[in-house]
N, C-alpha and C positions, 0 to 999 in steps of 0.2 A: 765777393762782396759787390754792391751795387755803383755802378756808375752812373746812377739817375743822375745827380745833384749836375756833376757839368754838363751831362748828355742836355739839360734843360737850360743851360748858358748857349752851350752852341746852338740850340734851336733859336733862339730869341736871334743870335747872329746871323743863320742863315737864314732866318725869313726877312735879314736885310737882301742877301743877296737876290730871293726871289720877287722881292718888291721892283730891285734896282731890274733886271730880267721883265716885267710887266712895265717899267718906265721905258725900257730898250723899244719892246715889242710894238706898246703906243706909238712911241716917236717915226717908228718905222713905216715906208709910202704903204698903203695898204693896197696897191696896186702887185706889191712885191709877194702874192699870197703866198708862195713856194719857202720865203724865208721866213714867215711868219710862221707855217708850219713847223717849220725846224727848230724856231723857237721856243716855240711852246710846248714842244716835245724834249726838247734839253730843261725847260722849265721841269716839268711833269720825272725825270730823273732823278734833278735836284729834288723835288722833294721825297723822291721814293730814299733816296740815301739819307734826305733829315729825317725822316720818319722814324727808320732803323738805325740810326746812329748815334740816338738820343738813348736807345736802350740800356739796362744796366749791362755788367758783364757776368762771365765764370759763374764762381763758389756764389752761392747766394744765401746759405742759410745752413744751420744745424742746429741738431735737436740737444744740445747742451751749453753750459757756459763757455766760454773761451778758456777758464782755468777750473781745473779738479784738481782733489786730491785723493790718494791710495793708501791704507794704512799696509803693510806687510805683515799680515798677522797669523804668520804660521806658529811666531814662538808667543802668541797671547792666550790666554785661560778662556777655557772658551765661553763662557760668561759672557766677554768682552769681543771674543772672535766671532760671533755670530752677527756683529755689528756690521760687520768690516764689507766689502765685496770686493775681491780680488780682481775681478774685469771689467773694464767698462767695452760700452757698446753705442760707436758713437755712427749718427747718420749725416753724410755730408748732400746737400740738395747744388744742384745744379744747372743752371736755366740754359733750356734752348729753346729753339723755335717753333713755336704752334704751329705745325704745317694741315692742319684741318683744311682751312679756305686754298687748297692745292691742291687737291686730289683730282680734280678734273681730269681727263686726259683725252678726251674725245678728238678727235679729230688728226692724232698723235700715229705715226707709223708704228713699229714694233722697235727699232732703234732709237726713236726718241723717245718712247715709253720708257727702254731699257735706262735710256741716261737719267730720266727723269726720276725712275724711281731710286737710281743710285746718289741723287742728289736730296734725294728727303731723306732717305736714311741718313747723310750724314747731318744735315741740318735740322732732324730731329733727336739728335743724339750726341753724347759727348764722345770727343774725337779721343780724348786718353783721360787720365789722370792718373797724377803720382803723388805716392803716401811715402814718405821722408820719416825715418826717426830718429830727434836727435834726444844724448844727452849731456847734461851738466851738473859736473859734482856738487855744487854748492847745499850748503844745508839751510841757508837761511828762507824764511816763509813768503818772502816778494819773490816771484818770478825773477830771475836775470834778463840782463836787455836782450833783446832780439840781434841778432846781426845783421848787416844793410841789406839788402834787397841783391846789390853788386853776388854777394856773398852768396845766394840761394842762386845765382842764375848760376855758377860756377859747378854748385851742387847738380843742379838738371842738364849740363850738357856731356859732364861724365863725374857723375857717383861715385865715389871710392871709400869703404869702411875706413871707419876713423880718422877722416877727415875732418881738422879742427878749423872753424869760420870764424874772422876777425870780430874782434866786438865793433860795437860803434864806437864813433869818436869819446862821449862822454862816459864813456867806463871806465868804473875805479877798478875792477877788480882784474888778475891776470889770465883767471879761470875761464875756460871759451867752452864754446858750443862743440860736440863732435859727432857726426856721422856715424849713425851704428849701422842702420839699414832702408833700401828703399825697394819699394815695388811699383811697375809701373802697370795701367789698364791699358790695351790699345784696343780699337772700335774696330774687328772685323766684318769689314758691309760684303762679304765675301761667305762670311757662312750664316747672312743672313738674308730671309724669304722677303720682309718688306721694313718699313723704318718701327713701327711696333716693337717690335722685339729684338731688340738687340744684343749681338754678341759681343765678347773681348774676351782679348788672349793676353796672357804675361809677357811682357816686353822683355826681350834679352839686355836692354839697358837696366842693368841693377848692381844693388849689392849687398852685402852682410846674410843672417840667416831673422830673416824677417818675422817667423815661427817660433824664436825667443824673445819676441813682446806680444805674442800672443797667447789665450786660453788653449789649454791641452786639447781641447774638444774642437776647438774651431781650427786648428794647424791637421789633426786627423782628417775631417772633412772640407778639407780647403775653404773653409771660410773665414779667415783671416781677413782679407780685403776682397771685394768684391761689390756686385749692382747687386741693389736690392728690386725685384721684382713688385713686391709685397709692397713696398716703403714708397716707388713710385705708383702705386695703384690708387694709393691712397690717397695720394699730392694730388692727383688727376680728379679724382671723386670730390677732394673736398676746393677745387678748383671749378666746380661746373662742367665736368668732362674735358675740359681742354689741358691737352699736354704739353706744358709750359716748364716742367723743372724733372728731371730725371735723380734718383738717390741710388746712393752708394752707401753701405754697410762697411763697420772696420770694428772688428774687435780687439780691443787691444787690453795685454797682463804684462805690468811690466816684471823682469826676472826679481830675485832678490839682492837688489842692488839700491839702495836708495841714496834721493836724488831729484833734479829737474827731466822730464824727461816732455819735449815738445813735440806734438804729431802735428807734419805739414801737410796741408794737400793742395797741390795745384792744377788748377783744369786747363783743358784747350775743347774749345768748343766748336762750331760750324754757324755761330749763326750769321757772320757775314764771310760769302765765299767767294774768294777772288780768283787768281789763275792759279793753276796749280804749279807747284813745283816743278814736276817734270816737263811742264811746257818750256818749248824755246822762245823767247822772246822775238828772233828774227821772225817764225813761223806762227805767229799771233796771227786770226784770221778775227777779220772784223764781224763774220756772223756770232764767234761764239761767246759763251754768257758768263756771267757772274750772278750770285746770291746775295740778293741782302735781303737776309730772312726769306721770307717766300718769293720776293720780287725779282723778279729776272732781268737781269739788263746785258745788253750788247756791247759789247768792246766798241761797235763802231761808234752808239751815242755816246759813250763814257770820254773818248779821244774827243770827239765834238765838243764836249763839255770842257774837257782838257784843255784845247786850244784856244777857246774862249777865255777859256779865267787867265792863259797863257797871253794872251794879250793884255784883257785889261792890268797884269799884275805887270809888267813889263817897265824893268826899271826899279823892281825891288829886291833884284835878289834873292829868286826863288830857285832852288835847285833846280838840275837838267832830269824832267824825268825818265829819259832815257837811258841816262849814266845809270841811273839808279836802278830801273829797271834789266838793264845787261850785266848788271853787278861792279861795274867800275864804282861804284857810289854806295858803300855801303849805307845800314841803317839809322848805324848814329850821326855820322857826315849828314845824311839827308837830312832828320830830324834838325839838329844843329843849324845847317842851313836856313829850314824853315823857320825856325827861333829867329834868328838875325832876320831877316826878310821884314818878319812880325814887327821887330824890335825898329828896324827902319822906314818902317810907313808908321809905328807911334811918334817915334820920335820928328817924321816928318810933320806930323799934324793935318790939319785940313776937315773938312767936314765927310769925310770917307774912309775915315781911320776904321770906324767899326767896319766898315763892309767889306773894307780891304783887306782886315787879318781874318775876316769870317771864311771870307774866300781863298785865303793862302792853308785855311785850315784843309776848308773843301781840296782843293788842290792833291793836298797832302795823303789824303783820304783814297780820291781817286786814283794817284801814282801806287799806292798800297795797293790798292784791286787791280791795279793793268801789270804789277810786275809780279812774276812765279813767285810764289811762295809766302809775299810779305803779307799776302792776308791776315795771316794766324797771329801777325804781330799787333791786331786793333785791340784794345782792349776790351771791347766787346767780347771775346773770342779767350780771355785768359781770366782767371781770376784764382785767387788762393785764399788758406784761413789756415790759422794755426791755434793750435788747442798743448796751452801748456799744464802738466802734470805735476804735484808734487807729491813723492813717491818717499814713504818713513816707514824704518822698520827699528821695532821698541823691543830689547832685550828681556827675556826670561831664562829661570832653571829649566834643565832636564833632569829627568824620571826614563829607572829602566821601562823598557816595552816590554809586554805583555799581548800576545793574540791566542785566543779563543773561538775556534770553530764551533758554527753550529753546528744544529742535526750530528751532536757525534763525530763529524767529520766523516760524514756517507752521506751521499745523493746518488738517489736514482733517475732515468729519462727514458726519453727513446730517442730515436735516430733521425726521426723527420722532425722535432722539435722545432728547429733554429734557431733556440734560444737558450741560452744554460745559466741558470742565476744558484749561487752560492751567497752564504751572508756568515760574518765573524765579526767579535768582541776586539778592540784592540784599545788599549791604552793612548798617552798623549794626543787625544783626538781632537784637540785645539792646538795641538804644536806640530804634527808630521804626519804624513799619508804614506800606510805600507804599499809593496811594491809588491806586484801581482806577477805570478807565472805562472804559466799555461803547460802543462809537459816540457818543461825547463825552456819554454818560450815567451816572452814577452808580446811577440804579436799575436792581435786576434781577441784579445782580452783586457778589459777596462773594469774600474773599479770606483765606485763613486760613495759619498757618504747617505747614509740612511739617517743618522739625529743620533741624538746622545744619550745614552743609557745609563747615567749617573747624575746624580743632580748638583753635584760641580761641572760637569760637562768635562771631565777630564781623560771618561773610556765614550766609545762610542760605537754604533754597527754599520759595518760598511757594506755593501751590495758589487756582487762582483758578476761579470755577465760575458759570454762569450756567444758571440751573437752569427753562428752558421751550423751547420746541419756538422755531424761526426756518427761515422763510423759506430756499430755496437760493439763496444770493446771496454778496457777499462782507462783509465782517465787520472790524472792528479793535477790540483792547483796549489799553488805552492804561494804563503802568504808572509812577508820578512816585514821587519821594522827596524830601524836603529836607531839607537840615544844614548848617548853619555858613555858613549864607545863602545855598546853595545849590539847587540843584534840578535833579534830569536826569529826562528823558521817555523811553521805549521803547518801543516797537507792537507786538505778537504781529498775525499776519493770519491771519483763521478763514474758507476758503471751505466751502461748507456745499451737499450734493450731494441730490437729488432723493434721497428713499428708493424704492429698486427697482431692476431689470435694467434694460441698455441696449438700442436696437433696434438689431439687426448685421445682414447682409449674407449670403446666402448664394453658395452658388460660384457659380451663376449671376449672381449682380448681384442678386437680389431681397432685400427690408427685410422681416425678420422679426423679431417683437419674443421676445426674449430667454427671458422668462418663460413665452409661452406654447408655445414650440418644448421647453424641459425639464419645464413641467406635460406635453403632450403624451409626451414621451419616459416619463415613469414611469406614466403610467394604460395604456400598453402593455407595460408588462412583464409578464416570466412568471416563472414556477417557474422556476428554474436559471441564468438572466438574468445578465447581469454588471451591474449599472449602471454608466453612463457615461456622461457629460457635463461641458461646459465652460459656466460661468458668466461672463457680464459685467456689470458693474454698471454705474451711472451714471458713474460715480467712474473708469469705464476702468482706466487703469493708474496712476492718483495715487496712490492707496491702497496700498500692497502688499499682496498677496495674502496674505501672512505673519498677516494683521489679520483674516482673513478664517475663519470656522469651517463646513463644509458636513458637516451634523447629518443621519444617513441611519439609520433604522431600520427592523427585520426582516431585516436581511443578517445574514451569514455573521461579517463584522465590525463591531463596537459602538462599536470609538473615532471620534470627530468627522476629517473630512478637514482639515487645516489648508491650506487655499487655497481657488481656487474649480473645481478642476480635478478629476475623478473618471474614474480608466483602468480599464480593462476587466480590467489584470491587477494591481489597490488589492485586489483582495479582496472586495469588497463585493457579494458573489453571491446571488442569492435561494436557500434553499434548497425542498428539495420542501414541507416540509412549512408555507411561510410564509404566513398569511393575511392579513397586512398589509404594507406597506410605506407609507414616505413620507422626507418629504423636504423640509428647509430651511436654510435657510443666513443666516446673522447677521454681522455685524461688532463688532466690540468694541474700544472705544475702547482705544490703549495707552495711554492716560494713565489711565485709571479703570478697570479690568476689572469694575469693574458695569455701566457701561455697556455695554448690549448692544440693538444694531439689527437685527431682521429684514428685510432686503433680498428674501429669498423665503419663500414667497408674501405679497403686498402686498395680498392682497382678505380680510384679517382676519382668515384662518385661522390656526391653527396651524401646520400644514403641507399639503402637497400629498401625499395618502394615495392610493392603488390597492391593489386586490383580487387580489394574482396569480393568473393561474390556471395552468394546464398548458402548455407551449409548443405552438403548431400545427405537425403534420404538413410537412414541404417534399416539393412536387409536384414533380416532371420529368418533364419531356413525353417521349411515344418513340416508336415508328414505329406506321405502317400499313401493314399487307398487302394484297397483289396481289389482285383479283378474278381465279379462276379458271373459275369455273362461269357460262357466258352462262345458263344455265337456272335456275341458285342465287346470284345476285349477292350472294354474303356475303364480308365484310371484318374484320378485326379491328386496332382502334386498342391500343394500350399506352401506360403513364405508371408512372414510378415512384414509390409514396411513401414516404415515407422517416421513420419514426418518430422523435420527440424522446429525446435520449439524456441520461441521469442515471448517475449515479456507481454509487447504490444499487438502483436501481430499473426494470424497463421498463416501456416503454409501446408498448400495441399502438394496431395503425389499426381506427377503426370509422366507420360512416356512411359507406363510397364510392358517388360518386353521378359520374355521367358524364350531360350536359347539351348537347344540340346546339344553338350560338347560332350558328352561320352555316352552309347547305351551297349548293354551285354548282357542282350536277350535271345536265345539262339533260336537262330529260325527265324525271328521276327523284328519287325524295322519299327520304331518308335515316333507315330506320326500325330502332329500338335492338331486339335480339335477347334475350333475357335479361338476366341482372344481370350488374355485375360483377366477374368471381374474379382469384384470385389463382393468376399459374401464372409458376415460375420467378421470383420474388421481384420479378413485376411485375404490375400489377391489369391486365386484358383488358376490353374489350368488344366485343360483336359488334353488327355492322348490316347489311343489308340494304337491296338496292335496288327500290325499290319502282314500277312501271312496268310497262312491254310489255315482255314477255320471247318471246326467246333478248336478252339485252344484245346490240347489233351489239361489233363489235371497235372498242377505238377511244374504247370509252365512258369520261369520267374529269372531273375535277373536284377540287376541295378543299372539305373541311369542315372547321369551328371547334367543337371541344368544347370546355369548363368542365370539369375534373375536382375535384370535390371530398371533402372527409377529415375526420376530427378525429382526437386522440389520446386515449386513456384511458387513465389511472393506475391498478395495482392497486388502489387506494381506488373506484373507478367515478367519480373527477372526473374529468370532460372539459373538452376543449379546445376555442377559437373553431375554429370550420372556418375549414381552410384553403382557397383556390382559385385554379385557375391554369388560362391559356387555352392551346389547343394547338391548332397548323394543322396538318392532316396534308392531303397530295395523293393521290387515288383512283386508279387506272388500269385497266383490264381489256386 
């Protein structure tokens, strides 16, 4: 909570002191420049510490009342249970110090950088805080008194469950406060990079099990207590960028216990940093510094300033700040002291009364930052807030339970899912939540409510999920409820399928595995292509195909195939101009349509992508002619080819190439005549026989040509050559 309201009385009183400081200065020989300096440099402190002292403290805000109430409405009709919310979620803010106008460091070694930067992180961040819960039987609808302050400090120096704290003085009743449980945050600047982002770790000062006033959900993921990242981003943003308040998140359910139940939180902050603890007071060097807020100050001008006030106060009874700082003097002695001191320059009277307790305050202040440790005791640097709870739980009948699996009590998956979602019918679904097992385990599996399938709200579907990758095997989840000394059990059965295609069979009898026969089919396709193929998965025909999405892009057509079947006349035609295609296909759970399985391709890609190119040419082989001439043994073979046909566009033949791979002509060598042409909408070559001539009669044989082609596209893309073998028989 804020300390403005005095922080703004002591400023009115120390800018007596700074006035009485500028009467000093004046009156002094101005010959004396050296002391004049000194002056106005002890001035110029003084005010860096009103400046920053005036600030609020601690806890500064949160996002709820100070008092709520919680209905426990497990045993309500759910009519009325759907009112209710069993958790609340409360956010505590917490002010430190804008260290923006700090960041300089220019001129800084690597060692003072290093100090430097370990002093923003703590002065931009809260140093711990601790969440306390107590409770109090009472049933009545006014909160009960709070206990004294005495009584919390007792709690934070050792915690102990069920520890009951005295009431205040004017309490009727006998009934107290008692300690259930506490957790502490502490500010690791050790496994943090800069003051931004801050870490904290769980304090071994604690007690109780903290995770029975909390949500099931936030005790699994350790969010119980903790910094809100998020909650502070937003403080900042709607601050004008300046990071002035850090937030802390707490969700808290209380058991079914009802009741007062009161959440404490108490900060320790950094915004004014004096000596640290570990330091020894004898080994106090006058170069090194203290924090107030971003401001740096030197032990040596702080003692300056010390000894000053140590004079003018001389004669009122200010404690020894020495004592206090070597620890002979503890903190309430000092304080105490200071009071009387105050109490004896009032009572003295005179026209310096104000300047004098403003300055025993300053004093006070200063002795705080020169001695180890007492920093943390300004109130600046501490503040709390308590949020008390009233917690009622209203009686109802039970009714025996009743659970009804869906789907039959059979689901299918596969094994790279991560995700396994079941859902069942159960009864009392405004009074009690069945209790989930996993292969006779409890962990690993959660079960959360879907709404109510009655229009009393008395049955309802619950959603149950087991959220990691298993084994392809077979599986049971096991589903109980109990009521009115009852209990029934019912088994969902999960078999769980190899992620990927099947190996099938082709017409011949031979085992080809699935995946690579349709990779193959599509790194062969062309420009114009229809796609077509039929998928099998592991899963065969368990699964319906209805389940099943086959994802094809660069076609003709963009929406997904819903099965695992793709026909030649689906539409999903290359067109000329495609330079990609690819191709896969997923399952998706009907129970969850997030969940989503790719079954193709299973080697980590995305999908199975090809390059179309232009369709190949088709060859047809065609005759051979007669040898007429014994003296000119020439022949001419033909083949026709046949260009790739498109909608828009033709495509002519280029590259004919005619290849003798076998001749069995005896006597005689088979030698090619020219190139060759195209006559009558069919390519020619001529050959010759090559030997003894006149040819006798009678001469003849068979030869195997290779004719080959490509096709080219108005664009100049070409096609794979095509090629095809042709027998032709010789005769003369």
């Amino acid at each position: 909570m804020s300390k403005g309201g005095a922080g703004k009385v002591y400023f009115v009183l120390y800018l007596a002191v700074i006035l009485e400081l500028l009467i000093i200065i004046v009156e002094r020989d101005e010959a004396e420049e050296h002391l004049v300096k000194k002056q106005q440099e002890s001035m110029r402190i003084v005010e860096s510490i009103l400046t920053q002292l005036q600030s609020g403290a601690g806890t500064e805000g949160i996002n709820t009342r100070p008092q709520d109430a919680i209905v426990l409405s497990e045993k309500l009709p759910e009519e009325q249970r759907k009112y209710f919310k069993k958790f609340r979620t409360y956010y505590i803010e917490v002010g430190v110090t804008d260290v923006a106008s700090a960041l300089n460091m220019d001129g800084m070694d690597d060692a003072q950088k290093k100090e430097k930067i370990e002093t923003l992180k703590k002065l931009a961040n809260v140093q711990e805080l601790q969440y306390e819960v107590y409770f109090h039987p009472s049933k009545e609808v006014d909160v009960p008194p709070s206990p004294p302050a005495s009584e919390f400090k007792k709690v934070q120096s050792s915690p102990q469950s069920g520890m009951r704290l005295a009431n205040p003085p004017n309490a009727t009743s006998t009934e107290t406060w008692e300690l259930q449980a506490t957790r502490k945050l502490e500010l690791s600047t050790k496994s943090m990079k800069d003051f931004k982002e801050p870490s904290y770790g769980e304090s071994s000062v604690k007690t109780g099990d903290i995770a029975q006033f909390a949500p099931p959900d936030s005790a699994r993921v350790n969010r119980i207590f903790g910094y809100s990242v998020e909650k502070t981003d937003r403080l900042r943003q709607s601050n004008n960028g300046k990071l002035t308040k850090r937030a802390f998140v707490c969700n808290f359910q209380p058991p079914s216990k009802p009741g007062w139940y009161k959440l404490r939180f108490s900060s320790q902050t950094n915004r004014i940093m004096g000596i640290s603890a570990e330091q020894k007071f004898n080994s106090l060097k006058d170069d090194q510094k203290v924090n107030i807020g971003t401001v740096q100050l030197k032990v040596k001008d702080l003692r300056s300033v010390q000894r000053q006030l140590s004079d003018q106060l001389s004669g009122t009874g200010i404690p020894s700040a020495d004592a206090f700082a070597n620890g002979s003097l503890d903190l309430d002695r000092f304080n105490d002291q200071l009071e009387a001191a105050k109490k004896k320059v009032i009572d003295g009277g005179g026209d310096k009364v104000a300047q004098n307790t403003s300055r025993i305050d300053l004093f006070g202040y200063i002795a705080k930052l020169l001695s180890p440790g007492r920093y943390t005791t300004f109130d600046q640097n501490k503040g709390s807030i308590e949020i008390d709870i009233f917690v009622q739980q209203p009686e109802i009948e039970q009714e025996d339970p009743i659970i009804t699996w869906d789907d039959n009590g059979q689901l299918y998956s596969f094994d790279k899912a991560g995700k396994y979602v079941a859902t069942f019918v159960a009864n009392l679904y405004d009074k009690a939540t069945p209790s989930i097992q996993f292969n006779g385990s409890t962990s690993g599996v959660s079960i959360t409510k879907v709404g109510p399938t009655s229009t009393n709200g008395k049955a309802g579907r619950y959603k149950v999920e087991i959220n990691r990758d298993l084994s392809p095997g077979e599986y049971k989840m096991t589903a109980s409820l109990s009521s009115a000394g009852k209990t029934v059990v019912e088994e969902m059965n999960l078999k769980i399928f190899a992620t990927g295609l099947a190996t099938v069979k082709t017409e011949e009898g031979d085992d080809v595995k699935n995946e690579e026969e349709i990779t193959g089919l599509v790194k062969s396709l062309s420009k114009g292509d229809a796609v077509e193929f039929t998928a099998v998965p592991t899963s065969g025909s368990t699964i319906p195909g209805s389940q099943f999405r086959t994802i094809i892009d660069g076609t003709t057509k963009k929406s997904p195939v819903v099965g695992l079947q793709v026909g030649a006349n689906d539409g999903y035609n290359i067109p000329i101009d495609a330079d990609r295609v690819s191709v896969r296909i997923v399952w998706q759970d009907p129970k969850d349509q997030s969940i989503q399985v790719q079954i193709f391709p299973t080697d980590g890609s995305s999908a199975v992508e090809a390059q179309p190119g232009p369709k190949r040419p088709r060859v047809v082989c065609g005759d051979a002619s007669r040898i007429t001439d014994a003296k000119t043994p020439i022949f001419f073979v033909n083949v026709e080819i046949k260009a790739p046909t498109y909608a828009d566009i033709t495509a002519t033949i280029k590259g004919v190439k005619f290849e003798v791979k076998e001749q069995n002509i005896k006597g005689y060598k088979v030698v090619p005549v020219g190139e060759p042409k195209l006559t009558s909408g069919k390519w020619t070559q001529s050959y010759r026989l090559d030997g003894k001539l006149p040819i006798p009669r009678g001469t003849g044989g068979s030869i195997k040509i290779q004719a080959k082609a490509a096709a080219q596209l108005p664009s100049g893309e070409t096609s794979p050559e095509a090629s095809k073998s042709c027998k032709f028989n010789i005769v003369f």
